[in-house]
C-alpha positions in Angstrom: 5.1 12.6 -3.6 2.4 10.4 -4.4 3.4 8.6 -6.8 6.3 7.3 -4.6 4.1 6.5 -1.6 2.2 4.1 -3.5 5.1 2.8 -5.8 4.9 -0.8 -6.4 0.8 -0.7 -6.0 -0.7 -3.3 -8.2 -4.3 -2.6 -8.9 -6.7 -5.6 -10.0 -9.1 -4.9 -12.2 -12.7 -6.8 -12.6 -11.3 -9.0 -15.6 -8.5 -10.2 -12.9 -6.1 -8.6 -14.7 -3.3 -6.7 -12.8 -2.0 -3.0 -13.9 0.7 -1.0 -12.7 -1.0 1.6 -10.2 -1.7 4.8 -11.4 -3.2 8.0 -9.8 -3.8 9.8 -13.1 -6.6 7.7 -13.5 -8.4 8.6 -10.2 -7.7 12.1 -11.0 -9.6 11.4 -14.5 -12.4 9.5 -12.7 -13.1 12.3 -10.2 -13.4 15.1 -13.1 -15.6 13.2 -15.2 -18.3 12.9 -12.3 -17.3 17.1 -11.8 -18.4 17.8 -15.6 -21.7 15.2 -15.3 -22.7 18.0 -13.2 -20.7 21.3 -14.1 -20.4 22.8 -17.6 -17.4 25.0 -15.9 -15.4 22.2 -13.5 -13.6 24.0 -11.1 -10.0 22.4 -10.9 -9.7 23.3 -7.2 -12.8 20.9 -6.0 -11.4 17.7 -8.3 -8.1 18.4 -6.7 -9.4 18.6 -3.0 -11.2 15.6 -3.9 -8.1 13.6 -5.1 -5.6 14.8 -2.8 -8.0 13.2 -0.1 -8.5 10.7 -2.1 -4.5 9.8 -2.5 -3.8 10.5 1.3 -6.7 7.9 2.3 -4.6 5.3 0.2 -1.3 6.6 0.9 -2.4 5.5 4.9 -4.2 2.3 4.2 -2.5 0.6 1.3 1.3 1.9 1.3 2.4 -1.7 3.0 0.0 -3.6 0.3 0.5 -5.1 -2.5 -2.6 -4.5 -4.2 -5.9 -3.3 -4.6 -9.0 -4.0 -6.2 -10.6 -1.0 -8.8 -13.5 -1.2 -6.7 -12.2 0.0 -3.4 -10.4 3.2 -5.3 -13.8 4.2 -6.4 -16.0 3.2 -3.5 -13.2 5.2 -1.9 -13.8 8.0 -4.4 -17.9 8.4 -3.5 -16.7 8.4 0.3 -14.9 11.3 -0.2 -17.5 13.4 -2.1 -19.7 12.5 0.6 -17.6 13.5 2.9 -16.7 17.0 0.9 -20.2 17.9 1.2 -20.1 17.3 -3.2 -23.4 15.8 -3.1 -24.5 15.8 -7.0 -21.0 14.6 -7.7 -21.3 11.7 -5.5 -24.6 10.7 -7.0 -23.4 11.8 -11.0 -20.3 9.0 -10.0 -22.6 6.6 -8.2 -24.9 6.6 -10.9 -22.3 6.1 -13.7 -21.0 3.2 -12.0 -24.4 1.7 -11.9 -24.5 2.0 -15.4 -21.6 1.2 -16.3 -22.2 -2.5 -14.2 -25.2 -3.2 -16.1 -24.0 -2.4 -19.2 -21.3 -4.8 -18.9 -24.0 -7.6 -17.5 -25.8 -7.0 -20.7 -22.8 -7.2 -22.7 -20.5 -9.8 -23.1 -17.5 -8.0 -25.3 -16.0 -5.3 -23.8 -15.6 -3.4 -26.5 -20.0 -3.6 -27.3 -19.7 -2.6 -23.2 -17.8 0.5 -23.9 -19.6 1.3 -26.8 -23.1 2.6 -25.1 -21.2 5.2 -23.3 -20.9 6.6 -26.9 -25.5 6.2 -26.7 -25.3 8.2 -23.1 -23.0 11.0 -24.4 -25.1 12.0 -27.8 -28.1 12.3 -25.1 -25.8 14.2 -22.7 -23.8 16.6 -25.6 -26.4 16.5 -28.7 -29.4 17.1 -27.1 -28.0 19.6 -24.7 -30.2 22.6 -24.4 -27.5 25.7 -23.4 -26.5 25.0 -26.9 -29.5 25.9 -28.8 -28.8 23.4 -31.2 -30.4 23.0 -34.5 -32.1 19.6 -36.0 -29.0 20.3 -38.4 -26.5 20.6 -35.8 -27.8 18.1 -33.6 -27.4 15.4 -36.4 -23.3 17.0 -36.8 -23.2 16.2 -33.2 -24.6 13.0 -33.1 -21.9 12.2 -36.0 -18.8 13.8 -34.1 -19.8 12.0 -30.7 -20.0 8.5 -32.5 -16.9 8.9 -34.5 -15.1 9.8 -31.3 -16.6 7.1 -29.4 -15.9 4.4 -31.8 -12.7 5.9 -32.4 -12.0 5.3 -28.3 -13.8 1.9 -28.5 -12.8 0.4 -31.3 -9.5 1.7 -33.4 -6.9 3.6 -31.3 -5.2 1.2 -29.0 -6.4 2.0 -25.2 -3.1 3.3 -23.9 -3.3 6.2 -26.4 -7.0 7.1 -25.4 -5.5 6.5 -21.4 -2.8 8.8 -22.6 -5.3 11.5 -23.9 -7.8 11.2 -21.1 -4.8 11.8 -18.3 -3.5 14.9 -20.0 -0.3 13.2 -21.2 -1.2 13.7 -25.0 -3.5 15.7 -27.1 -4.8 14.2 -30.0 -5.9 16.6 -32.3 -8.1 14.9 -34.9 -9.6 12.4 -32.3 -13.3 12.8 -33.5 -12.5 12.3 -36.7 -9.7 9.6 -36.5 -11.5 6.7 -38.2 -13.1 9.2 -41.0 -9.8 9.6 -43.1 -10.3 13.4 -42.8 -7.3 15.1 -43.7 -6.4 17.9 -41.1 -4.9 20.6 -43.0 -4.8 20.8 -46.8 -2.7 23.9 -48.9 -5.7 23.4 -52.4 -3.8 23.4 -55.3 -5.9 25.2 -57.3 -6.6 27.5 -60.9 -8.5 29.9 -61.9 -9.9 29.9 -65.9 -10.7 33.5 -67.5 -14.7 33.1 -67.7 -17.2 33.9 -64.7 -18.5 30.4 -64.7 -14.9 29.5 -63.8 -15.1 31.7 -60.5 -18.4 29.7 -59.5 -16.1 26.5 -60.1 -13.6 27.8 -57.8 -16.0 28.8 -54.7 -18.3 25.8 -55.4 -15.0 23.6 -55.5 -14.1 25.3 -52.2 -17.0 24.7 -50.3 -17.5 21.1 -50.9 -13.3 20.3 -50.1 -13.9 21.3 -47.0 -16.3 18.4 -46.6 -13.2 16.2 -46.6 -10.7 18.6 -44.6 -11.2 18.5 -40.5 -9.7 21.4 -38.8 -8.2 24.3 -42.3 -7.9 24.9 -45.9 -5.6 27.6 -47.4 -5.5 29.2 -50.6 -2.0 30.4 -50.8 -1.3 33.5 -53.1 -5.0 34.2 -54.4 -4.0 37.4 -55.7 -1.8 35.5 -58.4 -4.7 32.4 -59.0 -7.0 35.3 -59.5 -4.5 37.5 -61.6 -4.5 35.1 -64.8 -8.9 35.5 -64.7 -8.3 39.5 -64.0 -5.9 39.9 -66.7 -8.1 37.3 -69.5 -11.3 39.4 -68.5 -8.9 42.8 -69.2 -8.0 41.6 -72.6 -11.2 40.6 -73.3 -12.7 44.1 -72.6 -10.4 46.3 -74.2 -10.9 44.0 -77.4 -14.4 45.3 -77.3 -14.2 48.4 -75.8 -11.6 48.8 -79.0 -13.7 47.5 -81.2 -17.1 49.6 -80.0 -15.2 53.0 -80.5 -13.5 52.3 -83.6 -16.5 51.7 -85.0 -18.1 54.6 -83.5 -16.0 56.9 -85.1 -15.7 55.0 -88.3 -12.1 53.9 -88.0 -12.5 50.2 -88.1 -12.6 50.0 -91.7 -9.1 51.9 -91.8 -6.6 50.2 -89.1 -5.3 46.7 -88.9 -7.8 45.6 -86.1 -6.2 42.4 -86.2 -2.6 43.8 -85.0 -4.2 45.4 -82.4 -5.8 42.3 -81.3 -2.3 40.7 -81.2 -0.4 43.5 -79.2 -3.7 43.3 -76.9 -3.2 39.5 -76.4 0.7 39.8 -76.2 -0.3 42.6 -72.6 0.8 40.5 -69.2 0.2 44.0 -67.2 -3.3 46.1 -67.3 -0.9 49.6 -67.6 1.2 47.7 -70.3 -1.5 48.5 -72.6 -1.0 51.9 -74.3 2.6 51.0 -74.8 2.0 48.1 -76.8 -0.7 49.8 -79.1 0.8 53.4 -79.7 3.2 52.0 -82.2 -0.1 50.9 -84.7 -1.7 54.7 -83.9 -2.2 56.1 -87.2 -2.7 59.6 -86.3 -3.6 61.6 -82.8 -7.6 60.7 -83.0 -7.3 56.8 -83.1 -4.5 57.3 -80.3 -7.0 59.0 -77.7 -9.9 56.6 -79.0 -7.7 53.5 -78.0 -6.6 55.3 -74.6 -10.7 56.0 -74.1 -11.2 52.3 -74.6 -8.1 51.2 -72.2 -9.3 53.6 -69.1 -12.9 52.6 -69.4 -11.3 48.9 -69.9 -9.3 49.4 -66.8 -12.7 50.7 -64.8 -14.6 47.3 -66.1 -11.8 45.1 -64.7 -11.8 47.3 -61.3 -15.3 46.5 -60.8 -14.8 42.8 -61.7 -12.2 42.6 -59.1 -14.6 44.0 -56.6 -17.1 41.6 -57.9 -14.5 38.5 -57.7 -13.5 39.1 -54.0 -16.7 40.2 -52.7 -18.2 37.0 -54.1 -15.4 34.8 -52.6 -15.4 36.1 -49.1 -19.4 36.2 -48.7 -19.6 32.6 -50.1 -17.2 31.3 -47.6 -19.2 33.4 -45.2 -22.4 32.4 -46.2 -21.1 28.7 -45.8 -19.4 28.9 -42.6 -19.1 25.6 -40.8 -18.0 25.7 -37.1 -14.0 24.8 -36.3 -13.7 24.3 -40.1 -11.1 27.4 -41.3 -10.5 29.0 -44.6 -7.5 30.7 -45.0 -5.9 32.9 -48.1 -2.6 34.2 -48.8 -1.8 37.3 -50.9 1.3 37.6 -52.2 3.8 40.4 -51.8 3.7 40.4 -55.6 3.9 44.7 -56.7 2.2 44.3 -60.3 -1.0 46.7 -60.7 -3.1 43.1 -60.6 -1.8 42.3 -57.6 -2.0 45.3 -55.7 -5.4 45.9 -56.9 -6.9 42.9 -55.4 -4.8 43.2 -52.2 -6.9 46.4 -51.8 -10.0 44.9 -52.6 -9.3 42.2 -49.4 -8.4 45.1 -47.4 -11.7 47.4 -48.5 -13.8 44.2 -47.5 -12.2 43.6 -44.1 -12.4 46.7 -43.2 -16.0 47.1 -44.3 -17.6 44.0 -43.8 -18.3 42.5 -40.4 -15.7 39.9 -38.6 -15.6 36.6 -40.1 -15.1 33.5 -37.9 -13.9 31.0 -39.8 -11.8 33.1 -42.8 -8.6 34.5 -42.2 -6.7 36.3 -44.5 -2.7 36.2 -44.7 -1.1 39.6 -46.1 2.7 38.3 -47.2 5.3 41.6 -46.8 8.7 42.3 -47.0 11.3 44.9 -46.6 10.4 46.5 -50.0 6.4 46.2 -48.6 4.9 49.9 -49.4 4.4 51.8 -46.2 0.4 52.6 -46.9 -0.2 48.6 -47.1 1.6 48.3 -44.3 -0.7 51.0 -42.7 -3.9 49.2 -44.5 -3.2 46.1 -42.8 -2.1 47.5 -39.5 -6.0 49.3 -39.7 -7.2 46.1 -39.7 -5.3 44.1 -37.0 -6.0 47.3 -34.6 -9.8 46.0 -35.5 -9.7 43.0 -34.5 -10.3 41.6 -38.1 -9.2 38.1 -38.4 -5.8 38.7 -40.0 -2.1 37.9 -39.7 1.2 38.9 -41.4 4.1 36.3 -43.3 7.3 38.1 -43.8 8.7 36.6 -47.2 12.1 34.9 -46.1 14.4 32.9 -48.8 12.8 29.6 -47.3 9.4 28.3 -49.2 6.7 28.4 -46.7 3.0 28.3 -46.0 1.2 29.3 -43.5 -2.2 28.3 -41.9 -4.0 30.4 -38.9 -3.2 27.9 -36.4 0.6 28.2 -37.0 1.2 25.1 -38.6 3.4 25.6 -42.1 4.1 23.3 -45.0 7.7 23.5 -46.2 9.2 23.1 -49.4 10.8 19.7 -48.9 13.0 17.4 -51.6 12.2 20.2 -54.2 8.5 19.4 -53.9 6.1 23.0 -53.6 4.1 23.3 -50.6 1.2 24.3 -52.4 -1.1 20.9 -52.6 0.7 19.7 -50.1 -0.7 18.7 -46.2 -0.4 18.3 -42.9 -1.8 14.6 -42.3 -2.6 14.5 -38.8 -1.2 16.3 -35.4 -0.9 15.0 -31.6 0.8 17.0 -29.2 2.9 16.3 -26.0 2.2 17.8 -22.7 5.6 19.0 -21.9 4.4 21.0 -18.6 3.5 17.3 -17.8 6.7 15.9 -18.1 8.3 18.6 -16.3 6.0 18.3 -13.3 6.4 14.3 -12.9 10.5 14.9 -13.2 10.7 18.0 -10.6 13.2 17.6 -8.0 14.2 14.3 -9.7 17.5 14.0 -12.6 17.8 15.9 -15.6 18.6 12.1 -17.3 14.8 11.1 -15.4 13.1 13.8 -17.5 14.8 13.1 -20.3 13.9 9.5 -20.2 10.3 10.5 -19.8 10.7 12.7 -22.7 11.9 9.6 -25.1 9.0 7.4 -24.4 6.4 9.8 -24.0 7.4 11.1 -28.1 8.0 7.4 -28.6 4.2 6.9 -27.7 3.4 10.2 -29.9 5.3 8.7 -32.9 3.3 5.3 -33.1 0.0 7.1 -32.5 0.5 9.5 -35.8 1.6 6.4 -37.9 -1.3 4.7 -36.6 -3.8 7.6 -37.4 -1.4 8.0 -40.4 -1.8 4.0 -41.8 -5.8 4.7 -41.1 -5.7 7.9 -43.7 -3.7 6.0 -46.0 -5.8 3.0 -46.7 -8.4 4.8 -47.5 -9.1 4.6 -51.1 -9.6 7.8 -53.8 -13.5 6.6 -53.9 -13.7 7.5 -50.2 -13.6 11.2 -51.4 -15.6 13.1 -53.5 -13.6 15.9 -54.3 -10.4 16.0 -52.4 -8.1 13.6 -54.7 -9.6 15.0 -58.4 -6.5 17.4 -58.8 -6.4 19.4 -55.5 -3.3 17.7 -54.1 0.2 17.5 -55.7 0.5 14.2 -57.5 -2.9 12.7 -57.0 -3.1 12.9 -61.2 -0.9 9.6 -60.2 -3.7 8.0 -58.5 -5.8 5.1 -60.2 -9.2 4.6 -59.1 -9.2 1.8 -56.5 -5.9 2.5 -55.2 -4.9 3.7 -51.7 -4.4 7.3 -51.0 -1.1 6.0 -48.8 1.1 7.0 -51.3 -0.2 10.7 -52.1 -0.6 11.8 -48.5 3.0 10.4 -47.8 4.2 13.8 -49.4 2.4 15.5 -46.4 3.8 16.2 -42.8 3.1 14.5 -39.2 2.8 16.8 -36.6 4.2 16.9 -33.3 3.1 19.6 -30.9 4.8 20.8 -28.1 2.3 22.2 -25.2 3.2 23.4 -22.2 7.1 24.0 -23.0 7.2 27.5 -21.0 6.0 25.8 -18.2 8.6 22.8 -19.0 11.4 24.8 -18.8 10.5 27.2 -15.4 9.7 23.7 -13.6 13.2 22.3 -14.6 15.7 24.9 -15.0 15.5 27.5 -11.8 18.5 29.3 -12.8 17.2 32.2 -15.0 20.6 32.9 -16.9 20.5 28.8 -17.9 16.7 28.8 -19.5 17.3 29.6 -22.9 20.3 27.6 -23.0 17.9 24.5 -21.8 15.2 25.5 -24.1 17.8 25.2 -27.1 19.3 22.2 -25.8 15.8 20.7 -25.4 14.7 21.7 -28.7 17.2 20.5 -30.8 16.9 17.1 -29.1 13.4 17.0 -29.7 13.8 17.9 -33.9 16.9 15.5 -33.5 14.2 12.9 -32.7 11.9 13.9 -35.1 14.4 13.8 -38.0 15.4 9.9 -37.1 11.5 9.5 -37.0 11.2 10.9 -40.8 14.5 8.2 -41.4 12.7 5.2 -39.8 9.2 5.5 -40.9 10.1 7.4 -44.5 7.4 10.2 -43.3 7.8 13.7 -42.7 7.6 14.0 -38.7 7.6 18.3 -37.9 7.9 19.6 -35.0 5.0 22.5 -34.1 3.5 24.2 -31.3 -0.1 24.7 -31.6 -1.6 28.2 -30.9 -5.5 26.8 -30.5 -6.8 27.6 -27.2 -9.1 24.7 -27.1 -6.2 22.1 -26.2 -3.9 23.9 -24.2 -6.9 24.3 -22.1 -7.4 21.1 -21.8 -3.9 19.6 -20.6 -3.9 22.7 -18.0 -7.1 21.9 -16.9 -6.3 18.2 -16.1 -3.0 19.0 -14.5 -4.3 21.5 -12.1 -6.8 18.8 -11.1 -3.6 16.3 -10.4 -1.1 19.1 -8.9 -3.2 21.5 -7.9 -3.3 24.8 -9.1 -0.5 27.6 -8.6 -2.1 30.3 -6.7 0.5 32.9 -8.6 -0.4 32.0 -11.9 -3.5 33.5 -13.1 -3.7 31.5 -16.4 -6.3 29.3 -17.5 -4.3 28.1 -20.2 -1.0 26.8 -21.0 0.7 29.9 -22.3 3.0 30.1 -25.5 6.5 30.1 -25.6 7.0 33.4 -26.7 5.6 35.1 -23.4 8.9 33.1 -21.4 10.3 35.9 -20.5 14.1 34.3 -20.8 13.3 34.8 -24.4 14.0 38.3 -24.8 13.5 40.0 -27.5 12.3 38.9 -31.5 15.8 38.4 -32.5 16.0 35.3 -30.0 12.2 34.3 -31.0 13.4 34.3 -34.3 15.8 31.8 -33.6 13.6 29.4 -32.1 11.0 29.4 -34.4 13.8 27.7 -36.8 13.3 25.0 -34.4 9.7 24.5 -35.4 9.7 23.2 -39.0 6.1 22.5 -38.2 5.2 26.0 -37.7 4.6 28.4 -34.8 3.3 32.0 -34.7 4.3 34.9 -32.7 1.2 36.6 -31.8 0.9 40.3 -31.1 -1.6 41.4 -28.3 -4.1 44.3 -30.1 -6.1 46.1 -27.7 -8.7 48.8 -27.9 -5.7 51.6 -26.2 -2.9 50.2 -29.3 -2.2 52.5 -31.7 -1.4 52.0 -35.5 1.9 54.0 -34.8 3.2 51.1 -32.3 2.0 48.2 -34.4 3.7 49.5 -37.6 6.9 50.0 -35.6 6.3 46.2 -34.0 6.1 45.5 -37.5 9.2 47.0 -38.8 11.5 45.6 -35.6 10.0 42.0 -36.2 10.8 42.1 -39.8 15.0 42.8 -39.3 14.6 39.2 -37.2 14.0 35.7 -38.8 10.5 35.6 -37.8 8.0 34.6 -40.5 4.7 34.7 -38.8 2.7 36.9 -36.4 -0.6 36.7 -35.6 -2.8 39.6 -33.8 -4.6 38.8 -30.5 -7.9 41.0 -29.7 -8.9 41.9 -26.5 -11.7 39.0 -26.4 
C-alpha cells in the first residue's frame, strides 16, 4: 500500500512548517482541478491520475525524508500533462497561480484563504446550467460565504481537512456559523377561529427561516382536532338556533341547556346523544338532528378548507433542501379520521410536493382501507412514509432522524442540534488486511474527532442569543418560556440531540469481516461499541450524543465519490453511492432489521423500493410482515 511506502514522509509546507505526509490530500487536490472543469467528475480519471501520481513518489522519495508541497503539485501538473488531461492541467496550473498571488497580496492566511470564498460565488452563483434567479443567486452568494468563512475562519482546519478527504461529513457546514438549528419537532397550537389557522401557516413559513435542513409537525390531526371540534360546536349552536326559530320553537325549549350539552360534546357523532334527553317531543328531535347533519357537512368542508390551505401554503412557499414534514396520528375518533382522509384526498389528487412529506402513524388495530389509502399513495410515488406506533415515544423526520422521549421530557419541541457523520467504509478500507485492534483504533479517534466537532458547532448554536431569532425561541421549543431576553440559547437547545451518522457501514463490514456466517455478529459487536461510545459522550459532555444513519443521498455520495478517487473504484459494484445497511444481505429478513434499528437511537429508516410493476397487494402485505417486527419506520423509494 501506499501509505506504507511513503511512511515516515515529512512534507514541508511554504510557512516551513513540517506535516506528517498524507496522500488523501493529493487525492483532494487532483479532484478539485477535475470539477474546475467537469460538473460530473469521473472517479476513474482522478484515480489514474493519483495512482501515477503516488507511484512517481513511491520511486523517487521512499529513501527521503521529506518533501517540499511544491514538488507534489508540480508533480501533479506533470502527470495531467502526461495523461493527455489538458484543461485539468491548466484548471490546476491556473489555481496555483492564484492562489500564489493571493497570498503575496495578503499577509494573514486566513484574509489569503478567504478570496477563494470571492472565486467560488463567481464559479457556483453565477453559474449558468443553473438558471438561477436574481433571488436565488443572492441565496447562493449567502450559502457560499457562510461555508467559506465557516472553512476560513471558525471550524478548526483539521475538521475541514477531515471533510475535504472524505473522512467526515459535516452536515450543516454552510450554515455552521449562522446558529441555524438542523431539525426542529414545532411545538405548536391551534385556537378555534380562522384567523388562528393563518397564525399557524404564517408561523410555519417564517420558522423555517431559522431551521436549516426539516421541520415536523407531529400529530396535526390532533393540533387541528381542538379548531375542528370549536368550529363544530360553534355551527350546530347556530344551525340550532336558525331552525328553532324557523319553526317557532325557540321561545318554548331551554336553548340555554342545549347550549350546555352542545359545549359539554368532545366527539362530532356525540351530539344527538347529548341533546335527545332535552327533546320535548318528536318535531324538535328531527329539527335538532337537521341542524347536527347540516352541522356535520359545515365542519367537513372546513376540514377540506383547513388542509387544503396548509398543504398549498407550504407548497406555494417551497424553499429548496428546506423540508416540512407532518405526522397524523393513529388516533380512531371521527375528527381524526376525517382529516386523515382529507391528507390522503390531497396526495392523491394534487401533484408531488418536493419539500412536504407526510407521516401516516399505524398499528396493528390500523383499519385495512387506510392501510390501502396510504398504500395508493406510496405505489404513486407521493412523498410519504409509514411510523408503526411502538410503546417507545418517538418522532420521526423524512430523513430518518428521530427525537426520543428522554428524562421524561416529550419529543415534541424538542431538536436535533446539529449532525456529522463518519465515513465507516473509510475506516474499513485504511484497516484491510491489517488487525481487527488497528480498525478499532482508527474507529476511537476518528468518533473522537466527530465528538469535538458537534460540541464545537454545538457551543457555536448555544451562544447565540434569543434576539438572534425572530420566531424560533417565542414558544416553539419546549422550555424556551424559561428564556430571558439577552440570555444564551445554550441552555434550551441542551434538551436537543447530537448526531452521529454512520455512512458507509455495509461496506465497513464486507471489507472487514469475509466470513459471511460472522457479519451480523460483527455488525452487532460494532454497533454496540459505537452507542457504548456515544453514551460516555452524553456522560462527559452532559449532551445527548445519538447514534443515526442518514438516508440523504447527497452525502453518501460524496464520501463514495472521494474514496473511489483514493482506491479506485470496484468494477463489481455498480453503485454510485454508499448504500444503506438494510440492503447487507447478512441481514436477513425485518425481524433482524428490527433489531438493529434499536441500535440507532438517532433514527434510521427502512426504505421500501416502489416501482411502476409493484402492486398494492404486495406492499400491504410488506406492510403487514414489517409490522409483527420492531421496526418503526419505512420509507418508500420511487423508481427516480
Amino acid at each position: 500500500m501506499w501509505n506504507e511506502a511513503l511512511e515516515g514522509l515529512v512534507v514541508v509546507k511554504r510557512s516551513g512548517q513540517r506535516v506528517e505526509f498524507n496522500a488523501s490530500k493529493i487525492s483532494v487536490a487532483i479532484r478539485k482541478a477535475f470539477e474546475a472543469v467537469y460538473e460530473d467528475v469521473d472517479e476513474t480519471s482522478v484515480f489514474k491520475v493519483f495512482e501515477k501520481v503516488l507511484s512517481v513518489m513511491n520511486n523517487d522519495y521512499k529513501e527521503r525524508k521529506t518533501v517540499n508541497v511544491e514538488d507534489i503539485q508540480d508533480l501533479i501538473e506533470t502527470t495531467l500533462k502526461e495523461l493527455k488531461f489538458k484543461d485539468v492541467y491548466t484548471a490546476f496550473h491556473d489555481y496555483r497561480l492564484r492562489r500564489a498571488a493571493s497570498r503575496k497580496a495578503f499577509d494573514e492566511k486566513h484574509q489569503h484563504k478567504f478570496v477563494k470564498a470571492i472565486e467560488k460565488v463567481q464559479e457556483q452563483a453565477y453559474s449558468q446550467k443553473d438558471n438561477l434567479t436574481p433571488s436565488d443567486i443572492v441565496n447562493k452568494f449567502g450559502q457560499i460565504i457562510s461555508r467559506e468563512y465557516t472553512k476560513s475562519y471558525t471550524l478548526d482546519a483539521k475538521y475541514i481537512r477531515a471533510m475535504e478527504e472524505g473522512s467526515i461529513y459535516i452536515h450543516d457546514l454552510d450554515y455552521f456559523p449562522l446558529g441555524y438549528i438542523s431539525h426542529l419537532n414545532l411545538k405548536v397550537s391551534i385556537k378555534e377561529s380562522d384567523e388562528h389557522l393563518d397564525e399557524f401557516i404564517s408561523q410555519l413559513i417564517n420558522v423555517r427561516k431559522e431551521v436549516s435542513d426539516e421541520i415536523v409537525i407531529s400529530n396535526i390531526d390532533l393540533i387541528l382536532k381542538n379548531q375542528v371540534l370549536n368550529m363544530y360546536r360553534k355551527n350546530l349552536k347556530d344551525y340550532l338556533n336558525r331552525y328553532l326559530t324557523m319553526h317557532g320553537f325557540i321561545d318554548f325549549i331551554p336553548i340555554k341547556k342545549y347550549y350546555e350539552a352542545i359545549d359539554k360534546t368532545e366527539n362530532i357523532d356525540d351530539a344527538m346523544e347529548e341533546l335527545k334527553s332535552l327533546c320535548v317531543n318528536k318535531l324538535v328531535e328531527e329539527v335538532v338532528e337537521y341542524a347536527i347533519n347540516d352541522s356535520k357537512r359545515a365542519t367537513k368542508k372546513f376540514i377540506t378548507y383547513a388542509v387544503e390551505k396548509i398543504l398549498n401554503m407550504l407548497r406555494i412557499n417551497q424553499k429548496p433542501r428546506s423540508f416540512v414534514t407532518m405526522s397524523i396520528s393513529d388516533n380512531k375518533d371521527p375528527v381524526s379520521l376525517e382529516i386523515k382522509d382529507e391528507f390522503i384526498s390531497f396526495l392523491r389528487n394534487n401533484p408531488y410536493i418536493e419539500t412536504v412529506h407526510v407521516i401516516f402513524k399505524t398499528s396493528h388495530y390500523t383499519n385495512d382501507t387506510v392501510i390501502t389509502d396510504i398504500v395508493g399513495l406510496a405505489t404513486n410515488n407521493k412523498n410519504i412514509s409509514i411510523q408503526f406506533v411502538r410503546e417507545s415515544e418517538r418522532e420521526y423526520f423524512r430523513d430518518s432522524i428521530c427525537l426520543s422521549k428522554d428524562d421524561g421530557i416529550s419529543p415534541i419541541g424538542r431538536m436535533c442540534v446539529t449532525a456529522t457523520s463518519i465515513n465507516m467504509a473509510r475506516l474499513a478500507l485504511k484497516s484491510k488486511n491489517k488487525t481487527r485492534e488497528d480498525f478499532y483504533k482508527k474507529l476511537d479517534n476518528m468518533l473522537e474527532l466527530t465528538k469535538n466537532e458537534l460540541m464545537l458547532s454545538f457551543e457555536t448554536i448555544g451562544n447565540k442569543s434569543k434576539e438572534n431569532y425572530d420566531v424560533l425561541f417565542r414558544g416553539n421549543i419546549v422550555g424556551d418560556e424559561r428564556l430571558e431576553e439577552g440570555q444564551k440559547i445554550r441552555k434550551i437547545i441542551k434538551a436537543g440531540t447530537i448526531n452521529i451518522g454512520l455512512i458507509g457501514l455495509k461496506d465497513c463490514i464486507l471489507n472487514l469481516e469475509k466470513d459471511e456466517t460472522k457479519q451480523y455478529k460483527f455488525l452487532v459487536e460494532l454497533l454496540e461499541y459505537i452507542r457504548k461510545k456515544c453514551n460516555q459522550f452524553s456522560e462527559d459532555a452532559k449532551l445527548n450524543f445519538k447514534l443515526f444513519e442518514p438516508s440523504g443521498i447527497q452525502s453518501r455520495k460524496y464520501l463514495m465519490k472521494i474514496d473511489k478517487s483514493i482506491y479506485g473504484c470496484d468494477k463489481s459494484k455498480k453503485e454510485e453511492t454508499y448504500e444503506l445497511i438494510h440492503t447487507a444481505r447478512f441481514i436477513d429478513g425485518y425481524k433482524k432489521l428490527g433489531e438493529i434499528q434499536k441500535y440507532f437511537n438517532g433514527g434510521i429508516s427502512i426504505p421500501i423500493k416502489v416501482t411502476n410493476k409493484t402492486t398494492s397487494k404486495k406492499v400491504i402485505e410488506l406492510i403487514s410482515e414489517i409490522n409483527k417486527t420492531d421496526i418503526e419506520h419505512v420509507t418508500f423509494e420511487g423508481d427516480s
